[in-house]
Biopython code that builds the backbone (N, CA, C, O; Angstrom):
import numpy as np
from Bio.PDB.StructureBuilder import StructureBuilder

atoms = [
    (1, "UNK", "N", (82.132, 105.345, 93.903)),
    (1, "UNK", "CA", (80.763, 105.811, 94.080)),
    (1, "UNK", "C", (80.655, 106.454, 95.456)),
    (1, "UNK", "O", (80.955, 105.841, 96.481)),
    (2, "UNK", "N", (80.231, 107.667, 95.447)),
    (2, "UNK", "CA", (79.904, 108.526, 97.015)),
    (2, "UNK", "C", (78.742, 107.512, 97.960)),
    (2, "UNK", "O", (78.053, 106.576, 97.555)),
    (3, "UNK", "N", (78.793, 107.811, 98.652)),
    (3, "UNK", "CA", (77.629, 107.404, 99.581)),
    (3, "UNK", "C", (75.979, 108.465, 99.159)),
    (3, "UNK", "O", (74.975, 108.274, 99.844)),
    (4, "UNK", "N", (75.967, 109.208, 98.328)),
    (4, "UNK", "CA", (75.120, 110.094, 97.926)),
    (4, "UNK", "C", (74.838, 109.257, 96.564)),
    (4, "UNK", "O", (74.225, 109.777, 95.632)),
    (5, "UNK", "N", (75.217, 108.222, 96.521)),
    (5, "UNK", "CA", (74.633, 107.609, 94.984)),
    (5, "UNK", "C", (73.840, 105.868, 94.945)),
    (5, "UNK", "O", (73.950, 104.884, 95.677)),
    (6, "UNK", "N", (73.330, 106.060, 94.144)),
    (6, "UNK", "CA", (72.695, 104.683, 94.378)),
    (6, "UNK", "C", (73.280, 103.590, 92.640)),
    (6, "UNK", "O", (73.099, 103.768, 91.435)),
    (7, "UNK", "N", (73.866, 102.720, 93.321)),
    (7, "UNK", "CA", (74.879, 101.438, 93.184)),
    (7, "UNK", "C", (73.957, 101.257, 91.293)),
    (7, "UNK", "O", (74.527, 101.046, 90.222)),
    (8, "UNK", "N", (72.523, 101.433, 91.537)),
    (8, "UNK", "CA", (71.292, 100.732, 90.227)),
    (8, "UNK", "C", (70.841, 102.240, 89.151)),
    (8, "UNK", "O", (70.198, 102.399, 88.114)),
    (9, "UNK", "N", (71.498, 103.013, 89.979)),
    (9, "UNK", "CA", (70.740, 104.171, 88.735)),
    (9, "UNK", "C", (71.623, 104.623, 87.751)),
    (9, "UNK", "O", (72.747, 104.874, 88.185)),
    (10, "UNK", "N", (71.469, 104.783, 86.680)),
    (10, "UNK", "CA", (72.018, 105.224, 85.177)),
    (10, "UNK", "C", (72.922, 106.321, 85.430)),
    (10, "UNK", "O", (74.053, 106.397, 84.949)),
    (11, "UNK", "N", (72.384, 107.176, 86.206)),
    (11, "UNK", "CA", (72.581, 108.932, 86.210)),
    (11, "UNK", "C", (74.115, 108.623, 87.074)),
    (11, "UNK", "O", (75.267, 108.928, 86.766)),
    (12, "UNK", "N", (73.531, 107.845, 88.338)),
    (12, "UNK", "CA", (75.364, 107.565, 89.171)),
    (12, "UNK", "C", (75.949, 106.865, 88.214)),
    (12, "UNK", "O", (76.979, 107.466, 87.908)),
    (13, "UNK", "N", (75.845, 106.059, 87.686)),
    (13, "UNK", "CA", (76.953, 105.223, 87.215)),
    (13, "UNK", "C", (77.685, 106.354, 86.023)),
    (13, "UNK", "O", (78.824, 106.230, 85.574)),
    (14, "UNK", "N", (76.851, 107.291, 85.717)),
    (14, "UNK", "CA", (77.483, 108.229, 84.722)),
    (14, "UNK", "C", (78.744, 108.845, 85.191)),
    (14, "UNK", "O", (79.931, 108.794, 84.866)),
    (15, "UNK", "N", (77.884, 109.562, 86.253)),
    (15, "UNK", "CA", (78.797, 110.300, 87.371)),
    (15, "UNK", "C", (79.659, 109.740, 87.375)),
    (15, "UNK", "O", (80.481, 109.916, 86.476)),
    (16, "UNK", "N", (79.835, 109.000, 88.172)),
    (16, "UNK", "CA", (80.699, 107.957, 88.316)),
    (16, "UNK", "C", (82.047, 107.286, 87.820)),
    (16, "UNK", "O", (82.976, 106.745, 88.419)),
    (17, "UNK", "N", (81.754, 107.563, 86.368)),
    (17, "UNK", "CA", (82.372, 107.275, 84.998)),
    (17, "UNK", "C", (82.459, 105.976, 84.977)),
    (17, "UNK", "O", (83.507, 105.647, 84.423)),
    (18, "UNK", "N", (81.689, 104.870, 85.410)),
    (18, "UNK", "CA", (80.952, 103.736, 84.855)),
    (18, "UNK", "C", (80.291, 103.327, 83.364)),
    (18, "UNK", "O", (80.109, 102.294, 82.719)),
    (19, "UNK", "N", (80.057, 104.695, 83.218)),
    (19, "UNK", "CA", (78.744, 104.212, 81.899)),
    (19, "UNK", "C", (79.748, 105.432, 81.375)),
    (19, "UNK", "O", (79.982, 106.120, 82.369)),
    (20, "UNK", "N", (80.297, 105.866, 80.448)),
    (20, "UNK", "CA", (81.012, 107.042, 79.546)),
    (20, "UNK", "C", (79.752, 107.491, 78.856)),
    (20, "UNK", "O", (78.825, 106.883, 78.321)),
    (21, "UNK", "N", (80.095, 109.040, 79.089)),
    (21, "UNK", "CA", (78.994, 110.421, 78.820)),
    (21, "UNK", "C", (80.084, 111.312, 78.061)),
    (21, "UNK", "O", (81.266, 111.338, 78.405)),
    (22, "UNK", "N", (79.726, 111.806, 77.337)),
    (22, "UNK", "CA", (80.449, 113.142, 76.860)),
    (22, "UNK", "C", (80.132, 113.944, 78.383)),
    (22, "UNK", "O", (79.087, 113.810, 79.020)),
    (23, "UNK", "N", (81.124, 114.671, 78.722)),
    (23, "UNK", "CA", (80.640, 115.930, 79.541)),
    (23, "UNK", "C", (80.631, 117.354, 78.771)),
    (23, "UNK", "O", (81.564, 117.497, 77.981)),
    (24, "UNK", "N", (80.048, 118.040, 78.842)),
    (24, "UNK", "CA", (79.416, 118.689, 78.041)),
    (24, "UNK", "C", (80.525, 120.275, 79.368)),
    (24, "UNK", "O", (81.414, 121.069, 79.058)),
    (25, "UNK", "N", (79.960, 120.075, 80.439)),
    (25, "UNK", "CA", (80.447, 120.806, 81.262)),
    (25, "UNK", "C", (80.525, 120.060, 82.692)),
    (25, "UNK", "O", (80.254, 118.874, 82.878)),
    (26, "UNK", "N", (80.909, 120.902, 83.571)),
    (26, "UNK", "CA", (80.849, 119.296, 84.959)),
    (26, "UNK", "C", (81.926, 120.548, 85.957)),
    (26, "UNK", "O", (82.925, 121.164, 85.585)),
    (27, "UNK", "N", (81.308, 120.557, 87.117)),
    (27, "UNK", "CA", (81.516, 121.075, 88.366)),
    (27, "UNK", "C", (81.310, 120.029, 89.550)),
    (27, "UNK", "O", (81.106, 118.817, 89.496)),
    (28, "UNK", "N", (81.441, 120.966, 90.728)),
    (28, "UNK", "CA", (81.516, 119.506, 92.024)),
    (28, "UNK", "C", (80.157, 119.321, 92.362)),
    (28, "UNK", "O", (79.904, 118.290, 92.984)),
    (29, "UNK", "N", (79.109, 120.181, 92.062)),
    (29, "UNK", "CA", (77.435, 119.242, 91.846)),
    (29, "UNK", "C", (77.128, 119.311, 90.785)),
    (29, "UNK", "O", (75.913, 119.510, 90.776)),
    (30, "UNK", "N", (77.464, 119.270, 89.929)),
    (30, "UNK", "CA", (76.610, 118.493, 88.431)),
    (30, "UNK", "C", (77.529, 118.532, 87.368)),
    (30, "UNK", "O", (78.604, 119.127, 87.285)),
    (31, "UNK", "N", (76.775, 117.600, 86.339)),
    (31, "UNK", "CA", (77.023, 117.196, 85.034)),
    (31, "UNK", "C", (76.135, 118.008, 83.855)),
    (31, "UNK", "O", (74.967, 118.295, 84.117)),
    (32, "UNK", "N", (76.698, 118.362, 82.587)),
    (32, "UNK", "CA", (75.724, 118.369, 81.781)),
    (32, "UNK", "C", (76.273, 117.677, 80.598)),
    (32, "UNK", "O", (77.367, 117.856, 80.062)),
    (33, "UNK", "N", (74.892, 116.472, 80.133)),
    (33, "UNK", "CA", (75.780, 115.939, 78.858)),
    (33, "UNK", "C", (74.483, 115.994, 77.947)),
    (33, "UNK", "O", (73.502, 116.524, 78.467)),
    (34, "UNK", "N", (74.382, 115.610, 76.916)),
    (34, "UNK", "CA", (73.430, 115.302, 75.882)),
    (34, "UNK", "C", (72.637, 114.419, 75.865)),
    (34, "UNK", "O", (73.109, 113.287, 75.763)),
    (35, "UNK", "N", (71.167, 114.560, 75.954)),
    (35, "UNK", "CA", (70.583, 113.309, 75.722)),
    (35, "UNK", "C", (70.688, 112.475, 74.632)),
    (35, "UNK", "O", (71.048, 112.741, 73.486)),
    (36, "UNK", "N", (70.234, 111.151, 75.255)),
    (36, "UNK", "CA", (70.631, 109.835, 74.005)),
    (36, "UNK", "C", (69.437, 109.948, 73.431)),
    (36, "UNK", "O", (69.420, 109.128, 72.513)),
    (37, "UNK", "N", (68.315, 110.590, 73.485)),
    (37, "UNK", "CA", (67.019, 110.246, 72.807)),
    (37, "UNK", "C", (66.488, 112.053, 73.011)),
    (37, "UNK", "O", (65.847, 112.541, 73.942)),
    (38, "UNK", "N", (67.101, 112.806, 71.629)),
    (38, "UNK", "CA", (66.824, 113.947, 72.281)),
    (38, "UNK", "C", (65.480, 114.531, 71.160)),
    (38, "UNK", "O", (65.157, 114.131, 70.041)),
    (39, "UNK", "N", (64.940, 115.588, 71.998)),
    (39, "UNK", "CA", (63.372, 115.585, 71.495)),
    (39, "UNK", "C", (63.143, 117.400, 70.580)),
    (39, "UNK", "O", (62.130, 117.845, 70.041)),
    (40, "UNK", "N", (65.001, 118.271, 70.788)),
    (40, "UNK", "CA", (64.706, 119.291, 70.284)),
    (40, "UNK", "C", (66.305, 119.169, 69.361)),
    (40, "UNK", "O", (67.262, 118.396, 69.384)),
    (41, "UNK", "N", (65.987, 120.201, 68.713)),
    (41, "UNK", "CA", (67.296, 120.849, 68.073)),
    (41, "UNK", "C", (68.650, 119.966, 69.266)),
    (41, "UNK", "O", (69.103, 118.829, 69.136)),
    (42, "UNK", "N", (68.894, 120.727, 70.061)),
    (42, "UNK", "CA", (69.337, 120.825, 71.483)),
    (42, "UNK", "C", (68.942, 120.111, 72.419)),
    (42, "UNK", "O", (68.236, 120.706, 73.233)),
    (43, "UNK", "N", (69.131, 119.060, 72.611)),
    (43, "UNK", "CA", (68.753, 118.266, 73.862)),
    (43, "UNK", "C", (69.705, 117.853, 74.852)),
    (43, "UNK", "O", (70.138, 116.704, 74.931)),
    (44, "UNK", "N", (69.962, 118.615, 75.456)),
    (44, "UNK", "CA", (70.981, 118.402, 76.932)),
    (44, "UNK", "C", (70.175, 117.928, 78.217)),
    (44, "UNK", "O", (68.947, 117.993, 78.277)),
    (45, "UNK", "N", (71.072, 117.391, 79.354)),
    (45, "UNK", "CA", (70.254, 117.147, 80.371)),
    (45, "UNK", "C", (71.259, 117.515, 81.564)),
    (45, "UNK", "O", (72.264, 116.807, 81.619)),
    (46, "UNK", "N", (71.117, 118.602, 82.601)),
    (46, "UNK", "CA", (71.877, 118.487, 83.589)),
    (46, "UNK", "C", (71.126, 117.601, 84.608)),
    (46, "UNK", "O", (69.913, 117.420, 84.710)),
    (47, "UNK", "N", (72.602, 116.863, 85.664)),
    (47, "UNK", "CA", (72.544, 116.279, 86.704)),
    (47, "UNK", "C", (72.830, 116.517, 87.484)),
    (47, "UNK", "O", (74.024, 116.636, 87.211)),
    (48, "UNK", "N", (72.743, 116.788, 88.638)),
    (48, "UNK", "CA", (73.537, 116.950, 89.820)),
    (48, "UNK", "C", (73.866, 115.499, 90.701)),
    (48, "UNK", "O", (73.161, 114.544, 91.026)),
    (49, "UNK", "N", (75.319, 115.852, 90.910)),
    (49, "UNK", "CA", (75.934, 114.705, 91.444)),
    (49, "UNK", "C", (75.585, 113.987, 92.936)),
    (49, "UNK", "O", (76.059, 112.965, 93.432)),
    (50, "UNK", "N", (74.433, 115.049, 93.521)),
    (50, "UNK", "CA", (73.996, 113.976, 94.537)),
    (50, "UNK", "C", (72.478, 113.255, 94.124)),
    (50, "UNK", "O", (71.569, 113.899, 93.598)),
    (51, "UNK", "N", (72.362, 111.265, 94.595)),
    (51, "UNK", "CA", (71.445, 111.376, 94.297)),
    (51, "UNK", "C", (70.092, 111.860, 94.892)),
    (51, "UNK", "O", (70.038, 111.856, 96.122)),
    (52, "UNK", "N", (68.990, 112.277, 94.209)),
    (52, "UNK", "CA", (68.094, 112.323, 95.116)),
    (52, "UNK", "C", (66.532, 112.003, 93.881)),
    (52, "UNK", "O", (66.384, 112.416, 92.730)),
    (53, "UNK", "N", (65.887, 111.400, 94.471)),
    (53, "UNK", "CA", (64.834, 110.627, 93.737)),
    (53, "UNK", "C", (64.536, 111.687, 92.719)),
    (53, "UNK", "O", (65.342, 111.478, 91.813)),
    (54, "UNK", "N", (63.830, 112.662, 92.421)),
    (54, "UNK", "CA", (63.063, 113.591, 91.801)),
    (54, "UNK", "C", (62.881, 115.316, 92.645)),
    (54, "UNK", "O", (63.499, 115.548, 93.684)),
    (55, "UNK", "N", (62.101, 116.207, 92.092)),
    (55, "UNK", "CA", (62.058, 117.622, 92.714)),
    (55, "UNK", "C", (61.212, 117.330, 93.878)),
    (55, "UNK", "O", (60.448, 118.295, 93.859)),
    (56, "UNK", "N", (60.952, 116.784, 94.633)),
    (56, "UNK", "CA", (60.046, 116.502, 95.699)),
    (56, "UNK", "C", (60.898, 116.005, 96.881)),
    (56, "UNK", "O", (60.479, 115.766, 98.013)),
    (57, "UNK", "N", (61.877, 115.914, 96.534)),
    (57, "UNK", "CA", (62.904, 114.996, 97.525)),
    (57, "UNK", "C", (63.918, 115.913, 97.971)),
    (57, "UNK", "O", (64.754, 115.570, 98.807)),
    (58, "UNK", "N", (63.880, 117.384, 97.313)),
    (58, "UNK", "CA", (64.774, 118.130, 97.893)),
    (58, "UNK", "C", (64.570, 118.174, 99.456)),
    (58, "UNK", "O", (63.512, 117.795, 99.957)),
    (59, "UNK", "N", (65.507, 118.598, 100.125)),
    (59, "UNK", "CA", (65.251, 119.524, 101.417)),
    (59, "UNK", "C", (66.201, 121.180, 101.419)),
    (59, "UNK", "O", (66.792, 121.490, 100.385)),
    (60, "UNK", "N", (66.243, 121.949, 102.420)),
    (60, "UNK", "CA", (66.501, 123.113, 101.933)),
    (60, "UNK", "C", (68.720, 123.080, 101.253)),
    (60, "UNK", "O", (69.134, 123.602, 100.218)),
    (61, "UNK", "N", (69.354, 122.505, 102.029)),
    (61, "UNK", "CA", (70.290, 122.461, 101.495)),
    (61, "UNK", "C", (70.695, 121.690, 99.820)),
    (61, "UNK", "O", (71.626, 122.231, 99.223)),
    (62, "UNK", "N", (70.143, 120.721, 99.264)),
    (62, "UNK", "CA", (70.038, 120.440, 98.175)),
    (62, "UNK", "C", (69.023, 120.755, 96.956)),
    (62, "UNK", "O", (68.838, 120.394, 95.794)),
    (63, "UNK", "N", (68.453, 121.679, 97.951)),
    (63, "UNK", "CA", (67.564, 122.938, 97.180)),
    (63, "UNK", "C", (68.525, 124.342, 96.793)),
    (63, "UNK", "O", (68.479, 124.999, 95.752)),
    (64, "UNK", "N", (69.066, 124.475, 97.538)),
    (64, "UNK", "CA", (69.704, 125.358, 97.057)),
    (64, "UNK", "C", (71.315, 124.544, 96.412)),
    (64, "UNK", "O", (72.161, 125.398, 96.148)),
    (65, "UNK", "N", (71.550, 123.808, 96.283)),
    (65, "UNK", "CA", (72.617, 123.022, 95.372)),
    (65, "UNK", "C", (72.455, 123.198, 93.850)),
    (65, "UNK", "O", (73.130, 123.456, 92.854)),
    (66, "UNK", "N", (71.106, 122.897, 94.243)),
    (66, "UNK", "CA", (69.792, 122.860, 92.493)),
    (66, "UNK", "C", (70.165, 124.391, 92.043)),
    (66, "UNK", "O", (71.017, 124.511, 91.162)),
    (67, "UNK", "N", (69.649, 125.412, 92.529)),
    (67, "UNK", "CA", (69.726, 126.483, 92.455)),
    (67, "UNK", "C", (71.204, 126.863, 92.128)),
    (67, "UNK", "O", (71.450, 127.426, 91.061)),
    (68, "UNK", "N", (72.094, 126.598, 92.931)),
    (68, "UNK", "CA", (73.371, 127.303, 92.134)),
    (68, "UNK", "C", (73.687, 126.433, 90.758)),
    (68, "UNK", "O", (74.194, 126.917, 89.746)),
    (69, "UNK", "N", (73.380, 125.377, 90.886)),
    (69, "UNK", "CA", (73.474, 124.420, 89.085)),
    (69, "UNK", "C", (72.722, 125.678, 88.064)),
    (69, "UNK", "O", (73.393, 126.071, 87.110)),
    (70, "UNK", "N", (71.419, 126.249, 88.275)),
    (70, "UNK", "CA", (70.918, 126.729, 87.871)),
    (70, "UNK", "C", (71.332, 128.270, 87.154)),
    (70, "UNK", "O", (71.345, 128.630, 85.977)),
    (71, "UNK", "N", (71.601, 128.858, 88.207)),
    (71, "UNK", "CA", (72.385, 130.000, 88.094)),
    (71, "UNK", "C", (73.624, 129.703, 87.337)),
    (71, "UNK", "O", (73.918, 130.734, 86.732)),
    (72, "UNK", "N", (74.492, 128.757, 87.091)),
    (72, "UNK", "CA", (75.336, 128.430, 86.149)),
    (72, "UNK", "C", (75.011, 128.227, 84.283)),
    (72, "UNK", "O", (75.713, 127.754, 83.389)),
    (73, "UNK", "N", (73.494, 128.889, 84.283)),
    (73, "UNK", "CA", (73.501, 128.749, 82.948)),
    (73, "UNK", "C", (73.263, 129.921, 82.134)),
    (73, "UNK", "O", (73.046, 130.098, 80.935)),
    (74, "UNK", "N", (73.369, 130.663, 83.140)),
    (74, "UNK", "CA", (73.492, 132.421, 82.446)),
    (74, "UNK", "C", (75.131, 132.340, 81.734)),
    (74, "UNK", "O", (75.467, 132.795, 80.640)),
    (75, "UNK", "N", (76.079, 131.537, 82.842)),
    (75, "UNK", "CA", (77.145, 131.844, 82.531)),
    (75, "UNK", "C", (77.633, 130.837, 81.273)),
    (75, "UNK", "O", (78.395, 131.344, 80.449)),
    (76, "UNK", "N", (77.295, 129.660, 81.116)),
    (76, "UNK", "CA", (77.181, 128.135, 80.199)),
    (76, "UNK", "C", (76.146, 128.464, 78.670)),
    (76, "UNK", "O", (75.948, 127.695, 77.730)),
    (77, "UNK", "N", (75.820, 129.347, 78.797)),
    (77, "UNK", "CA", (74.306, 129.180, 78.097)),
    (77, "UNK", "C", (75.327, 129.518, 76.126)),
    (77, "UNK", "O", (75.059, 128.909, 75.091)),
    (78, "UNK", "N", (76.221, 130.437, 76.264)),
    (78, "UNK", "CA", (76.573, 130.787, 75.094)),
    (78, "UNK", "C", (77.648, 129.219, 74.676)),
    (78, "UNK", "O", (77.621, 128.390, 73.767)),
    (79, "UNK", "N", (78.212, 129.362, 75.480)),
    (79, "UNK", "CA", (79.155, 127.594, 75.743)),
    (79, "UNK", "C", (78.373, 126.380, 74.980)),
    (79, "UNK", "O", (78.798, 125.661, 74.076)),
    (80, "UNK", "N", (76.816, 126.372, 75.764)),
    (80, "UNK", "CA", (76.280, 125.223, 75.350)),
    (80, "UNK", "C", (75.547, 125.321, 73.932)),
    (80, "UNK", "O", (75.014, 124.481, 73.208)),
    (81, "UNK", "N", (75.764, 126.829, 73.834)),
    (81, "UNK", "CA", (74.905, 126.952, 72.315)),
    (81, "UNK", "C", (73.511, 126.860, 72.341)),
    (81, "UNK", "O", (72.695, 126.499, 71.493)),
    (82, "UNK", "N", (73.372, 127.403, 73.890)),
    (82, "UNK", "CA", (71.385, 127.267, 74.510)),
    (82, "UNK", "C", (71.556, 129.405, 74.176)),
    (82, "UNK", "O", (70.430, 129.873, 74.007)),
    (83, "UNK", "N", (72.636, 130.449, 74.094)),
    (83, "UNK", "CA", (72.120, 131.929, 74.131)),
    (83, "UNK", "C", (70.563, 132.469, 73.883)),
    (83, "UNK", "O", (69.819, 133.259, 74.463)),
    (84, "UNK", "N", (70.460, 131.471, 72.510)),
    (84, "UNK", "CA", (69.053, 131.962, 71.680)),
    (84, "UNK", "C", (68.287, 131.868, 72.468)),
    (84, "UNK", "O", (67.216, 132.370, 72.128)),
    (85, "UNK", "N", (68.302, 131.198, 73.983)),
    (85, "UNK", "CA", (66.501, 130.937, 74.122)),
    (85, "UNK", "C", (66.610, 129.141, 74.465)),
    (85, "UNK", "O", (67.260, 128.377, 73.751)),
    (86, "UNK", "N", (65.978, 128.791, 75.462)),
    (86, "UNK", "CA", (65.902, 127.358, 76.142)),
    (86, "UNK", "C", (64.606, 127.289, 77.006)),
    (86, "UNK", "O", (64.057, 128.293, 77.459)),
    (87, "UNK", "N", (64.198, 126.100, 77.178)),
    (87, "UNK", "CA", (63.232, 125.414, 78.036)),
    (87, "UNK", "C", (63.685, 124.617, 78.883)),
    (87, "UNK", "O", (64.478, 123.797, 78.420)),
    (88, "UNK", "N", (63.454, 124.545, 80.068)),
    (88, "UNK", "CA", (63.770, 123.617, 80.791)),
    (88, "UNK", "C", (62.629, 122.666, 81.713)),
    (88, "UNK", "O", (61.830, 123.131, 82.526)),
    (89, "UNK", "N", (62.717, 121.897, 81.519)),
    (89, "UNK", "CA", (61.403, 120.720, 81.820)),
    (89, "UNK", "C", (62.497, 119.534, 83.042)),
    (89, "UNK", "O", (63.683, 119.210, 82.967)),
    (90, "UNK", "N", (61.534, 119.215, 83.952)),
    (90, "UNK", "CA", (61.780, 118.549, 85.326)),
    (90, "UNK", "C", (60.256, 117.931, 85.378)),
    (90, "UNK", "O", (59.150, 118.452, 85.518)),
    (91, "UNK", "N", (60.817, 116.262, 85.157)),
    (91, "UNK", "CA", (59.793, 115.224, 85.189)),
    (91, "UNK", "C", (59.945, 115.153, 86.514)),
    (91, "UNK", "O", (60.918, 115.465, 87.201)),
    (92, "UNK", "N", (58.394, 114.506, 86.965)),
    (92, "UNK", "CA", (58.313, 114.122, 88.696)),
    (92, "UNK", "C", (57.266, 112.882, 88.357)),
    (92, "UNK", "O", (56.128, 112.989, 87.900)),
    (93, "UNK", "N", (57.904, 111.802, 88.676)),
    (93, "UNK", "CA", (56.945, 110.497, 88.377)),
    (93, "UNK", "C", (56.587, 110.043, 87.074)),
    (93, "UNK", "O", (56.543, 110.728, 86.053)),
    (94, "UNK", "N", (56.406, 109.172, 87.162)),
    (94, "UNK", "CA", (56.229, 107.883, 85.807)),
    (94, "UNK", "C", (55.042, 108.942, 85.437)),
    (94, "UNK", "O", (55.304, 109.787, 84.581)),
    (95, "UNK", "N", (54.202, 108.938, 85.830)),
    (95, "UNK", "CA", (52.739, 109.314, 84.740)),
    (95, "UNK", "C", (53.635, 111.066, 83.876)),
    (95, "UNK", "O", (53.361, 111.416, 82.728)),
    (96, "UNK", "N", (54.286, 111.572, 84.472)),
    (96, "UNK", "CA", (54.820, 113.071, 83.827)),
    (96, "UNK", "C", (55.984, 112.564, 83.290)),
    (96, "UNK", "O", (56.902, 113.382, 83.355)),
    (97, "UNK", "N", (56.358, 111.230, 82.647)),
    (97, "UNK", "CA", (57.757, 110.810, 81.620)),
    (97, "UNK", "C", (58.729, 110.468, 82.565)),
    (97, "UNK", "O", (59.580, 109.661, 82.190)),
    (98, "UNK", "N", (58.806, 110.982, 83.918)),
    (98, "UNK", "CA", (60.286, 110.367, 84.419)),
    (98, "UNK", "C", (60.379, 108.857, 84.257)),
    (98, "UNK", "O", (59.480, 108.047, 84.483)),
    (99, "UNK", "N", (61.555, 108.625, 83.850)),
    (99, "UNK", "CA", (62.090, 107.383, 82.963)),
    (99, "UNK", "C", (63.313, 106.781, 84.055)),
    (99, "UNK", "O", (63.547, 105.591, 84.269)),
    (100, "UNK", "N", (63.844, 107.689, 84.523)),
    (100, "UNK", "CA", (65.268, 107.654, 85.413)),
    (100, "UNK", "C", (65.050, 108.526, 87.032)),
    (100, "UNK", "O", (65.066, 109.754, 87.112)),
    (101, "UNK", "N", (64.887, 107.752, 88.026)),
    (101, "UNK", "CA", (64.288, 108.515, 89.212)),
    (101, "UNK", "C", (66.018, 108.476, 89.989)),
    (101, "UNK", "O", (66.623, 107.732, 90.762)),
    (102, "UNK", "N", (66.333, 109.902, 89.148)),
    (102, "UNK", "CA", (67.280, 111.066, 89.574)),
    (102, "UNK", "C", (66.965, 112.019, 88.882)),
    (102, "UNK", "O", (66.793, 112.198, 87.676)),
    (103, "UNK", "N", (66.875, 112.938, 90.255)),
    (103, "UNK", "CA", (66.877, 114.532, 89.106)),
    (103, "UNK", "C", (67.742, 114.691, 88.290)),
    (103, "UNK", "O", (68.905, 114.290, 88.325)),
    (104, "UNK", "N", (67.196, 115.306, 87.489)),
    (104, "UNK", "CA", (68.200, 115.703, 86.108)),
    (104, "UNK", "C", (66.849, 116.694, 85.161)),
    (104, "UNK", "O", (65.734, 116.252, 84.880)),
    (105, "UNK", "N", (67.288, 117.843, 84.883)),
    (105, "UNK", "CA", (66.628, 118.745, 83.613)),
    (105, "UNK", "C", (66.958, 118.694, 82.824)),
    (105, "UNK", "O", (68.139, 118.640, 82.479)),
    (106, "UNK", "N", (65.945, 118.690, 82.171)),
    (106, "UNK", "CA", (66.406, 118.631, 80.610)),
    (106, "UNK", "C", (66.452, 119.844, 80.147)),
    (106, "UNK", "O", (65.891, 120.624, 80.916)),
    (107, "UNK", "N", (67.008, 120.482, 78.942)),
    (107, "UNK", "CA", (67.630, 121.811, 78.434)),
    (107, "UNK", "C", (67.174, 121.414, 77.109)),
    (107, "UNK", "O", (67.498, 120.300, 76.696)),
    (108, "UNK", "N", (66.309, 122.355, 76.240)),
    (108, "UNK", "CA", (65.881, 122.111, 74.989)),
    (108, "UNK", "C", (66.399, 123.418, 74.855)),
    (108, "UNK", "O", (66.626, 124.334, 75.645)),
    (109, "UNK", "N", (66.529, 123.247, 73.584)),
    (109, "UNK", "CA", (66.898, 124.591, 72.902)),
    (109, "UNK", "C", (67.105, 124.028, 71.002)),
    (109, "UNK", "O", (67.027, 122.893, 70.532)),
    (110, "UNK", "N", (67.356, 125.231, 70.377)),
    (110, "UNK", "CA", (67.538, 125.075, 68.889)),
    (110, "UNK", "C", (66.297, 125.282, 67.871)),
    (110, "UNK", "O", (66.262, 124.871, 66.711)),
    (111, "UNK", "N", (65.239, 126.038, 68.575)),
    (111, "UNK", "CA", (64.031, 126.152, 67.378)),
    (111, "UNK", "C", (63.333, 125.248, 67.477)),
    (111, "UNK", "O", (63.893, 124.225, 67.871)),
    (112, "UNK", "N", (61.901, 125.153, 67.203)),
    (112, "UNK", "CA", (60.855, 124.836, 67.124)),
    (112, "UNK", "C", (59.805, 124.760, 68.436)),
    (112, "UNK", "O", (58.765, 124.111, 68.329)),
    (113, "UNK", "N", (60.117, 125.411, 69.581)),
    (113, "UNK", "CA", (60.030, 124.795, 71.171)),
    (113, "UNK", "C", (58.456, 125.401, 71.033)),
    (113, "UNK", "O", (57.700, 125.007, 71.921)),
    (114, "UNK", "N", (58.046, 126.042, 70.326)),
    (114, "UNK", "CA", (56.503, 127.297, 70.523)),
    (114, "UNK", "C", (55.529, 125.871, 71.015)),
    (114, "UNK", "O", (55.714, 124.687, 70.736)),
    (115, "UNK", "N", (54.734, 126.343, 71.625)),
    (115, "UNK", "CA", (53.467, 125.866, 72.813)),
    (115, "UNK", "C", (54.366, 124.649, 73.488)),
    (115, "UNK", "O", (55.593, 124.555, 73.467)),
    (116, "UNK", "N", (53.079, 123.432, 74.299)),
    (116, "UNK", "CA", (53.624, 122.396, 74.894)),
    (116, "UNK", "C", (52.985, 121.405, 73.826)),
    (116, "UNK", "O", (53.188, 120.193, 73.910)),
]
sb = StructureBuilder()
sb.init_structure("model")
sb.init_model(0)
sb.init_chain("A")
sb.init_seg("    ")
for serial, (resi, resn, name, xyz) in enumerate(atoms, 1):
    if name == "N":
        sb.init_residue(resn, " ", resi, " ")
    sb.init_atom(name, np.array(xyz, "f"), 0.0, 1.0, " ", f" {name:<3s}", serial, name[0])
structure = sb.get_structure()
């Protein structure tokens, strides 16, 4: 476990390879694997391998960490079978669904995504 992870959260111990994840894809800041409780066609979730509570906790260098994860899905997107078209949703706090306080997005894709 890095010193960038915390010993109690789900998301490190993934990382980690504590808890076994399919990796879906995986670079030196993030993971992407499948959610266990997924809500579209397509339910993936990337992580990035440092922890940090939620999108509020960035500062400018792990802001832009986020950002190159990001930019990796122009290039992933036909890979992950997201080409057609994806949503990406970032919970911040219990009352907006965060369940697991590590960032991580979720990636919907596969049809039916029209309104919220």
């Amino acid at each position: 476990m890095t010193d960038s992870h915390d010993k109690n959260c789900v998301f490190c111990k993934i990382i980690d390879g504590l808890i076994p994840s399919e990796r879906l894809y995986e670079d030196d800041k993030m993971i992407i694997i499948r959610d266990i409780q997924p809500k579209a066609k397509i339910h993936l979730l990337m992580i990035p391998k440092e922890h940090y509570k939620d999108i509020t906790s960035l500062d400018q260098r792990t802001a832009e960490d986020l950002g190159l994860c990001l930019l990796k899905l122009k290039e992933l997107s036909p890979v992950l079978g997201i080409d057609g078209g994806f949503r990406l949703i970032i919970n911040r706090g219990e009352r907006a669904g965060q369940t697991v306080f590590h960032l991580h997005i979720h990636i919907l894709a596969g049809g039916g995504l029209i309104g919220f």
